[in-house]
C-alpha positions as CSV (number, residue, x, y, z in Angstrom):
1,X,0.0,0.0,0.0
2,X,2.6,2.0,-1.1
3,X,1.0,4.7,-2.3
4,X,-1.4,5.2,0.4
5,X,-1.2,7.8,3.3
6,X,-0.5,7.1,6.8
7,X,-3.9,6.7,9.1
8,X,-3.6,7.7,12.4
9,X,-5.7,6.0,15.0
10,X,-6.4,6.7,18.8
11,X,-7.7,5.3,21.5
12,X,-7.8,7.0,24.8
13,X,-7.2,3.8,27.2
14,X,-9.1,4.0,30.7
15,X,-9.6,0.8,32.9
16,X,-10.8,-1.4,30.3
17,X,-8.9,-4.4,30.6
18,X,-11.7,-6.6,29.6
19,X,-12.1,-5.0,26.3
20,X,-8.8,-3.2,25.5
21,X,-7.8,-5.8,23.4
22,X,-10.8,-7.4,21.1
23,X,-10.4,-3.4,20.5
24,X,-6.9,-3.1,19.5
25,X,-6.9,-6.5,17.3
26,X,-10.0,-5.3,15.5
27,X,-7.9,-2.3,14.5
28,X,-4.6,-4.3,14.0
29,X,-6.4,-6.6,11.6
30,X,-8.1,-3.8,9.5
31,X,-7.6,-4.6,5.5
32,X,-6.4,-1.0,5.4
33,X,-2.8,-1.4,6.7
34,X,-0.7,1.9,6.6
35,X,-1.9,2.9,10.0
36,X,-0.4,4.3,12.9
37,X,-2.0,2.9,16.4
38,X,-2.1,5.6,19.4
39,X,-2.9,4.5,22.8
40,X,-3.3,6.4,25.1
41,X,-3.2,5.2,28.8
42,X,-4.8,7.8,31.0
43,X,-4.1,7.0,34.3
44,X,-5.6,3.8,34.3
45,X,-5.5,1.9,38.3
46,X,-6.1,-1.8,36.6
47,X,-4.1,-3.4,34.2
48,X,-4.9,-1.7,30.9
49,X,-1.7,0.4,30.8
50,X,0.4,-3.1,30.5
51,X,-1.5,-4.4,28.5
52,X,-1.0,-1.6,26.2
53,X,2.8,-2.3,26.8
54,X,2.1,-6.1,25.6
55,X,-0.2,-5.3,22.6
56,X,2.6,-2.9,21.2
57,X,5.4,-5.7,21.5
58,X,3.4,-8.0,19.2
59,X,2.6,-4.7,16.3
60,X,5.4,-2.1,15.7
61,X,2.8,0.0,14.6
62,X,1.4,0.5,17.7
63,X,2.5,3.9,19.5
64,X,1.8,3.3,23.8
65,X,1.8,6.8,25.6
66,X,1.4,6.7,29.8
67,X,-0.1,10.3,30.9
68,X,-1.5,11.4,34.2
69,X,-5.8,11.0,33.9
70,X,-7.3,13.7,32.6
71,X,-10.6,12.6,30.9
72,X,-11.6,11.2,27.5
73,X,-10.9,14.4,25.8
74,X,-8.0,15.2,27.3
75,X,-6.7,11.8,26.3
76,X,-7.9,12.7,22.2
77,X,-6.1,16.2,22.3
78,X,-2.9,14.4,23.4
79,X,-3.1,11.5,20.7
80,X,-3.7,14.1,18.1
81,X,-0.8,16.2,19.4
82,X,1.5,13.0,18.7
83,X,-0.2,11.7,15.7
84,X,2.1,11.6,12.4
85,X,-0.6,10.5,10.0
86,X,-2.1,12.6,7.1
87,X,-5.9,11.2,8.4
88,X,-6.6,11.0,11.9
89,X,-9.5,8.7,13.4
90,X,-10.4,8.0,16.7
91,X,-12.0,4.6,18.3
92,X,-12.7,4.4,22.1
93,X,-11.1,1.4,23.8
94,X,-14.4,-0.8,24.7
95,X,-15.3,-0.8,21.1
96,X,-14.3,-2.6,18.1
97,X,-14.2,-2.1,14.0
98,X,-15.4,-4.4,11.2
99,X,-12.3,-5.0,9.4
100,X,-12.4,-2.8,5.9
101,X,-13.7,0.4,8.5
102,X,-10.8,2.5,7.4
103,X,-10.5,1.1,4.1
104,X,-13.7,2.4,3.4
105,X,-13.2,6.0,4.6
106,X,-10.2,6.0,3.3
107,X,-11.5,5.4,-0.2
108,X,-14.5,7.5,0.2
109,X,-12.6,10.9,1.5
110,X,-10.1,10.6,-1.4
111,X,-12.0,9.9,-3.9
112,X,-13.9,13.0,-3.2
113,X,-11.2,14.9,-1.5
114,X,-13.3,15.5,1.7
115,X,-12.2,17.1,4.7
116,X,-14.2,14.6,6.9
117,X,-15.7,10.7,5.9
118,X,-18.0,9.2,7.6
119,X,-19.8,5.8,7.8
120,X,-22.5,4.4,10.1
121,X,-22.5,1.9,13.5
122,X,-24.1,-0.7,15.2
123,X,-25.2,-0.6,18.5
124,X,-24.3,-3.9,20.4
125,X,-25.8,-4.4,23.7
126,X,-25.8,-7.8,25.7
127,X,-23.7,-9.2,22.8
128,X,-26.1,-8.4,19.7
129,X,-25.6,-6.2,17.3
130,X,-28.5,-3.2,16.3
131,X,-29.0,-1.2,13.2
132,X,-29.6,2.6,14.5
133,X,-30.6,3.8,10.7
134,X,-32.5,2.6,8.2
135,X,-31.1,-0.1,5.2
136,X,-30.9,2.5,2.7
137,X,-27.9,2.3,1.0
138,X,-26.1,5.4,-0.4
139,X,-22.4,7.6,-0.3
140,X,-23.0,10.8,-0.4
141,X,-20.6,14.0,-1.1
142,X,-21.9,16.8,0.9
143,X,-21.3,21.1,1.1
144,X,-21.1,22.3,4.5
145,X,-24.7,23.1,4.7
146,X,-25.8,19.8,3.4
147,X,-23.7,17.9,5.8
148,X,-25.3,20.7,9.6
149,X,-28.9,20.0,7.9
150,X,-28.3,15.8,7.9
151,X,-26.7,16.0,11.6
152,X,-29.4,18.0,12.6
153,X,-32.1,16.2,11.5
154,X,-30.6,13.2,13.2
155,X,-31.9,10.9,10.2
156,X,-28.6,9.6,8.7
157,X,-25.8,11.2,11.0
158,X,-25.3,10.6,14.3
159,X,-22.2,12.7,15.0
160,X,-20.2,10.6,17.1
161,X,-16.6,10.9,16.3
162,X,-15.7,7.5,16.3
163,X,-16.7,6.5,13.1
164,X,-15.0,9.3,11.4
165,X,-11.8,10.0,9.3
166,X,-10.9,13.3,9.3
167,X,-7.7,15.3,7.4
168,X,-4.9,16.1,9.9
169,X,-4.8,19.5,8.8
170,X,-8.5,20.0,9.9
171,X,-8.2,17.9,12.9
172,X,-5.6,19.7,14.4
173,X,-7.4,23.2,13.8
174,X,-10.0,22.1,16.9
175,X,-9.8,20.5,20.3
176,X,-12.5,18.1,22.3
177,X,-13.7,19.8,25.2
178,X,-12.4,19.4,28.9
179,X,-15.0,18.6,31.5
180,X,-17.5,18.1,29.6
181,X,-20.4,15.4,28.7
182,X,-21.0,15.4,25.0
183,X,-17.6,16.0,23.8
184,X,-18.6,14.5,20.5
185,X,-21.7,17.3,20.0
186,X,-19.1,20.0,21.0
187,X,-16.4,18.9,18.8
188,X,-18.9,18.3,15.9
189,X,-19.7,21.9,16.7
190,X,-16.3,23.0,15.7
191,X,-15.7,20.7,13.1
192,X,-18.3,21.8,11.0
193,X,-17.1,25.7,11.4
194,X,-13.7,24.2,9.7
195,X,-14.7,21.2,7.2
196,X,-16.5,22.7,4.1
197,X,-17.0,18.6,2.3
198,X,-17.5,15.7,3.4
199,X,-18.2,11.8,2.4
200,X,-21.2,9.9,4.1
201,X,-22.2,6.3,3.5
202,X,-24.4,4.0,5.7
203,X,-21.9,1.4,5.9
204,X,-21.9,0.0,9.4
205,X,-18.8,-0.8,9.8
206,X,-18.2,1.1,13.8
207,X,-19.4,-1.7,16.7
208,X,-20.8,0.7,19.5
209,X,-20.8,-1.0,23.0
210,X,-23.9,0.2,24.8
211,X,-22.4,-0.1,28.8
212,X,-24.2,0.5,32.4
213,X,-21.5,2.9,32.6
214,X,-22.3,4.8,29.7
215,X,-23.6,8.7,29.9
216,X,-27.1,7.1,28.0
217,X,-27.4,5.2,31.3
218,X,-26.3,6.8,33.7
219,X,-28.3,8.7,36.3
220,X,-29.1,12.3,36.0
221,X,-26.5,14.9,37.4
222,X,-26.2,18.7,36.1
223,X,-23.5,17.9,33.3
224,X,-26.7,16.1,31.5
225,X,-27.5,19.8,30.5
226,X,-24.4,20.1,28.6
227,X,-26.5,18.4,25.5
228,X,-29.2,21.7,26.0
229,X,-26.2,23.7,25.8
230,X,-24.7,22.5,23.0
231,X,-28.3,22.5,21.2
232,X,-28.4,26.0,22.0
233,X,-24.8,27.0,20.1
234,X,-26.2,25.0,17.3
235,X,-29.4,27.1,17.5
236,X,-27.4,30.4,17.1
237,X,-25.1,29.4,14.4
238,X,-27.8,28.1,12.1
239,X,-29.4,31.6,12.9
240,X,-26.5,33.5,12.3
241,X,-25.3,31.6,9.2
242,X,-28.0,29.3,7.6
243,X,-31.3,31.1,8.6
244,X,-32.9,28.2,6.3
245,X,-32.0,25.5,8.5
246,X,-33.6,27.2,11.8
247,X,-36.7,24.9,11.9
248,X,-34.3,22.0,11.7
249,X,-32.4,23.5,14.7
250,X,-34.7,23.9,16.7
251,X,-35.5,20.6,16.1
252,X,-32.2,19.5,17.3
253,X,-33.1,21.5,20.2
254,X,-36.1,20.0,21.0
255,X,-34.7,16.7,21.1
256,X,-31.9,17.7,23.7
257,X,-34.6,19.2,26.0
258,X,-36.3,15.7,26.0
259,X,-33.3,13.7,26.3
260,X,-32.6,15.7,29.7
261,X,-36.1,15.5,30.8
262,X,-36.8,11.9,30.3
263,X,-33.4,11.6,32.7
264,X,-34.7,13.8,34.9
265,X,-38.3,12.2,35.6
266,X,-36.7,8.8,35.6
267,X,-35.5,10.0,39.3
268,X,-38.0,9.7,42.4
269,X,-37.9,13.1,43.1
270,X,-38.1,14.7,39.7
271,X,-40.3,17.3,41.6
272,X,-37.4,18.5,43.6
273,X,-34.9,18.7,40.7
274,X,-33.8,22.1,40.6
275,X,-34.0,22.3,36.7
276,X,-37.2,20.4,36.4
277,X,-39.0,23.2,36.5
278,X,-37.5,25.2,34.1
279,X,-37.3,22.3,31.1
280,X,-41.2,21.8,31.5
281,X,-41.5,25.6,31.2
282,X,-39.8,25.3,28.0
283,X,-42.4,23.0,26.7
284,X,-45.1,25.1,27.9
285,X,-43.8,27.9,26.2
286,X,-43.1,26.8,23.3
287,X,-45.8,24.5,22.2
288,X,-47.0,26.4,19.4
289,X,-43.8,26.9,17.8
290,X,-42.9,23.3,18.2
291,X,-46.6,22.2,16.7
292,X,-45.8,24.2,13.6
293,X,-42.3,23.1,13.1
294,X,-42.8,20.5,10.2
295,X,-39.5,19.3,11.1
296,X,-41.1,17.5,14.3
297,X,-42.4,14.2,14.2
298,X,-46.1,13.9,14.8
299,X,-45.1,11.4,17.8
300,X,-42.5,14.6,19.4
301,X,-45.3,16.9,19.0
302,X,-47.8,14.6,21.1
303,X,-45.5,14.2,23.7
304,X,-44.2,17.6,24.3
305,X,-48.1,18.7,23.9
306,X,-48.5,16.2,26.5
307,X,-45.5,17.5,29.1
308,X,-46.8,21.0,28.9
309,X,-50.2,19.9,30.2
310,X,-49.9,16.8,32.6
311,X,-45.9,15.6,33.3
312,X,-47.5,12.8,35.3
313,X,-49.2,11.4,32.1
314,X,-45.9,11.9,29.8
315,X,-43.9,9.8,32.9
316,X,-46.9,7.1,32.5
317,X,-46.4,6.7,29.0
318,X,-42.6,7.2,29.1
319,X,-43.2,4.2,31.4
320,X,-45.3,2.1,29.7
321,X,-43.3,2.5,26.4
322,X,-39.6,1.6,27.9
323,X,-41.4,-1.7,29.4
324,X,-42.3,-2.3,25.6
325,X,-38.9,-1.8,24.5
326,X,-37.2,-4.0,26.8
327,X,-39.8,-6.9,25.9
């Protein structure tokens, strides 16, 4: 593959000894081989950091760095820092790749000279794999615009990073955010104000790990309203600079303010949560605009109609429906 360019790869590495190395072999094994393999051990207590020691004995073209914790973005910045590659991608360490992953984006975002490709994922969760989008099969090129109006529509773009190739030269232009939840949103946030093209396909070639530990599972705390937040800087960007693509915003919007309610009312005391009052306000105040926003789902609309009359009903139904789901 001589005439192919280096592919850099991190993985921020945090006590997942259990999973760190299906991980690495999935990305030691990939069909696309000029690749550079950064792992990053960020203070791990368990074994993980030797274990990075022993994976990079059996491939030299594995890089092991041992840094002081710092957090999952952290971790990303300093992997990017190091990384020698002219594409940089990024796969966290209790996931795993199908094997032609990067062969794939590597094709795609040369063949169109993109700034960023992108394919799609599985979710896995108690060993079995789940399509998140639909079957339809397509590669797309797409302008600036046409890539923020897919991501906020949340039909064929998810956003995660993971499942991304990006050019170094753009990579290195932006940073994931410290102390944050939803580094991915933020970072997609700047990435879009840099990348003008990029390469889509709904390939699923990205294994997604759905864990107890995850930030989808885990218990409410104040950093959940980091995904309002970001909604919010997506909301005055698209105002600012793609008027057109408001209703699709606020959209996006929506859906954050419904992410961090349902979290919130999954707690016994949802009554007593200090921001529970002001996220069912939001509903209340903004039911008409959300009933005429053709963007919204006809099933979005009914439930936020629903929270901004009775919140005991929505919970009910919220209920009923995750009992459904996990039938």
């Amino acid at each position: 593959m001589s005439n192919t360019k280096l592919v850099s790869i991190i993985v921020p590495v945090y006590n997942v000894e259990k999973y760190l190395e299906k991980c690495v072999n999935s990305i030691i094994n990939q069909s696309y081989e000029n690749i550079e393999i950064i792992l990053v051990n960020d203070g791990s207590t368990d074994s993980s950091g030797t274990l990075c020691n022993d994976l990079a004995r059996k491939d030299n073209r594995i890089k092991v760095y041992h840094k002081e914790n710092g957090g999952l973005s952290d971790a990303r910045n300093y992997g990017v820092a190091r990384a020698s590659g002219d594409y940089i991608g990024f796969v966290d360490s209790d996931d795993y790749i199908h094997e032609d992953m990067y062969k794939h984006l590597y094709e795609i975002i040369t063949e169109s000279d993109a700034d960023v490709a992108e394919c799609s994922f599985l979710i896995v969760y108690n060993d079995k794999p789940r399509s998140y989008y639909s079957s339809e099969d397509y590669c797309l090129t797409l302008t600036k615009e046409e890539y923020l109006k897919e991501y906020l529509s949340m039909e064929r773009i998810y956003g995660a990073v993971c499942w991304k190739l990006i050019k170094s030269e753009v990579a290195r232009k932006i940073e994931f955010p410290k102390d944050k939840f939803y580094e991915d949103a933020f970072y997609t946030y700047e990435l879009i104000e840099v990348a003008n093209k990029y390469a889509i396909t709904n390939k699923e070639l990205y294994y997604y790990i759905m864990r107890d530990g995850s930030i989808t599972n885990m218990n409410f705390n104040k950093k959940h309203l980091d995904n309002i937040k970001i909604a919010e800087k997506f909301v005055d960007y698209v105002s600012n600079n793609y008027p057109n693509l408001l209703s699709y915003a606020k959209s996006k919007e929506m859906y954050s303010y419904f992410s961090v309610f349902n979290k919130i009312l999954e707690l016994d005391n949802y009554t007593e949560v200090e921001e529970y009052e002001q996220i069912k306000k939001y509903f209340v105040d903004n039911r008409r605009l959300i009933l005429k926003n053709n963007v919204i789902s006809k099933n979005r609309k009914l439930s936020a109609f629903i929270i901004s009359l009775n919140v005991r009903l929505y919970k009910q139904i919220l209920k009923f429906y995750k009992g459904k789901i996990s039938q």
